[in-house]
C-alpha positions in Angstrom: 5.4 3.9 4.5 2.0 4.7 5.7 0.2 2.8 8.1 -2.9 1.6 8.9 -4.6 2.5 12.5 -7.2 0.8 14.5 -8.1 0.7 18.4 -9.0 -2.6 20.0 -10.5 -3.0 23.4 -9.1 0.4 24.3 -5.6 0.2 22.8 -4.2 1.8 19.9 -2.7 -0.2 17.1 -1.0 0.3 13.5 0.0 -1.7 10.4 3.0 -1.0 8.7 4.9 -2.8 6.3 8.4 -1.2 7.1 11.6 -2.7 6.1 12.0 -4.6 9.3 8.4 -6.0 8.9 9.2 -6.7 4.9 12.5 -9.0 6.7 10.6 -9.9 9.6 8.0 -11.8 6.7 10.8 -13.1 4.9 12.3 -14.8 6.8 9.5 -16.3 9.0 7.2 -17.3 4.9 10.8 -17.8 2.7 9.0 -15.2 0.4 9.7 -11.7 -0.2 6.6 -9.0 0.1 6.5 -9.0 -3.7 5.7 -12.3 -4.3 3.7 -12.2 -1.5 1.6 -9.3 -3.0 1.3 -11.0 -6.4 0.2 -14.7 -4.4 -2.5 -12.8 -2.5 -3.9 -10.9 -6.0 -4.2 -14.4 -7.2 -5.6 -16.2 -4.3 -6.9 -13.9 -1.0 -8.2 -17.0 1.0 -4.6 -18.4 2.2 -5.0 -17.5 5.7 -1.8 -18.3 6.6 -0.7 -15.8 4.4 -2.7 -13.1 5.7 -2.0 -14.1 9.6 2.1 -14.1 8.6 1.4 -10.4 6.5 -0.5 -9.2 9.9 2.0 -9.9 12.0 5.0 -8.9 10.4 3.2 -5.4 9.8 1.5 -4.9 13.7 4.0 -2.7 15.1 4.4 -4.6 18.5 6.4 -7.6 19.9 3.6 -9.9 19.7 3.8 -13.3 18.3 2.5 -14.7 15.4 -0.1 -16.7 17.5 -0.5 -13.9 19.6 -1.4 -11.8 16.6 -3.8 -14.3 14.6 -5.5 -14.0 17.8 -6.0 -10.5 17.5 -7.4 -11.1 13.9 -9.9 -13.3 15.4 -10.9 -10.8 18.1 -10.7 -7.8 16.1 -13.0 -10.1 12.9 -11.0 -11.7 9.9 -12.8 -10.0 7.6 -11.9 -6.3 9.6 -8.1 -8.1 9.6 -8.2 -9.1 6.1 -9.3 -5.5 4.9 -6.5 -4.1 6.7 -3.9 -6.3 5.4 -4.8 -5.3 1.9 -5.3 -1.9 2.5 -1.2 -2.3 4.1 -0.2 -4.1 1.3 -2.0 -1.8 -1.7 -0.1 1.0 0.8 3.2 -1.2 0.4 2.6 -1.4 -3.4 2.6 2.3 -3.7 5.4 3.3 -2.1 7.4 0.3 -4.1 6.0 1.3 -7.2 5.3 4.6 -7.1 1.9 4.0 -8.4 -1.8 3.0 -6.8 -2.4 -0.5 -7.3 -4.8 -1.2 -10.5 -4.3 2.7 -12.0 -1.6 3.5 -14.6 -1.2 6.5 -12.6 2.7 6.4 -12.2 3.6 4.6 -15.4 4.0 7.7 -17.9 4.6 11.5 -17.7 1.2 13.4 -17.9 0.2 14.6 -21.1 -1.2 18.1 -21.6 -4.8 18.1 -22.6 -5.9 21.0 -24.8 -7.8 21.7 -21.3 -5.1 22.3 -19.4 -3.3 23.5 -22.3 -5.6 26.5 -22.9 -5.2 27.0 -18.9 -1.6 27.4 -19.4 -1.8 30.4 -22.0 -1.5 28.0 -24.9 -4.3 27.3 -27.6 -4.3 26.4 -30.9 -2.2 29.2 -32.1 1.5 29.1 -32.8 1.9 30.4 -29.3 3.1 28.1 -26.8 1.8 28.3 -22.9 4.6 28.5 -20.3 4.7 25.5 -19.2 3.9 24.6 -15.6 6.3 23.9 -13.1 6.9 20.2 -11.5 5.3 19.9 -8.3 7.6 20.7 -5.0 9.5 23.3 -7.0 
């Protein structure tokens, strides 16, 4: 999962929803990151919400206070960019996809672009087709 990095008065800090933090936020809210995702697309003002979300993601041992405190120092609205730029990163790696794209969803289709690129055309002649990424 990726995380999300910022300094505060001289000390380095991340965000990271890892699966410890995803249980750590479980069982302090009784929701699961999911619905936790979906409640914050429909309403972004619970700050409870976002405080719980920032401190099960700050990779230290602070408290919950101890982290809505941070929020406060660091500026809510700085905190509650971050939170959704952990959660969108959260979506991602659940889904597989970037939260409001279709990228993800379906297998690329060849364009005659990218067709004619390959060696292919409009003749009965057929490209080679490329080869998956990583391969």
């Amino acid at each position: 999962m990726k995380c999300v990095a910022f300094d505060h008065d001289g000390k380095a800090y991340s965000l990271r929803l890892s699966m410890g933090a995803m249980v750590r936020y479980q069982d302090r809210s009784g929701e699961t990151i999911g619905e936790a995702i979906k409640a914050v697309q429909r309403d972004a003002s619970d700050m409870r919400r976002a405080g719980r979300l920032f401190w099960a993601a700050l990779q230290t041992e602070a408290t919950e206070a101890d982290a809505m405190e941070l929020m406060e120092k660091i500026g809510i609205a700085r905190s509650l960019e971050m939170v959704g730029q952990v959660l969108a990163n959260c979506l991602e790696d659940l889904t597989g996809k970037k939260p409001g794209s279709d990228e993800g969803n379906a297998p690329r289709r060849a364009t005659a672009a990218t067709s004619s690129a390959n060696g292919g055309g409009t003749g009965s002649k057929r490209g080679k087709t490329p080869p998956l990424s990583g391969t």
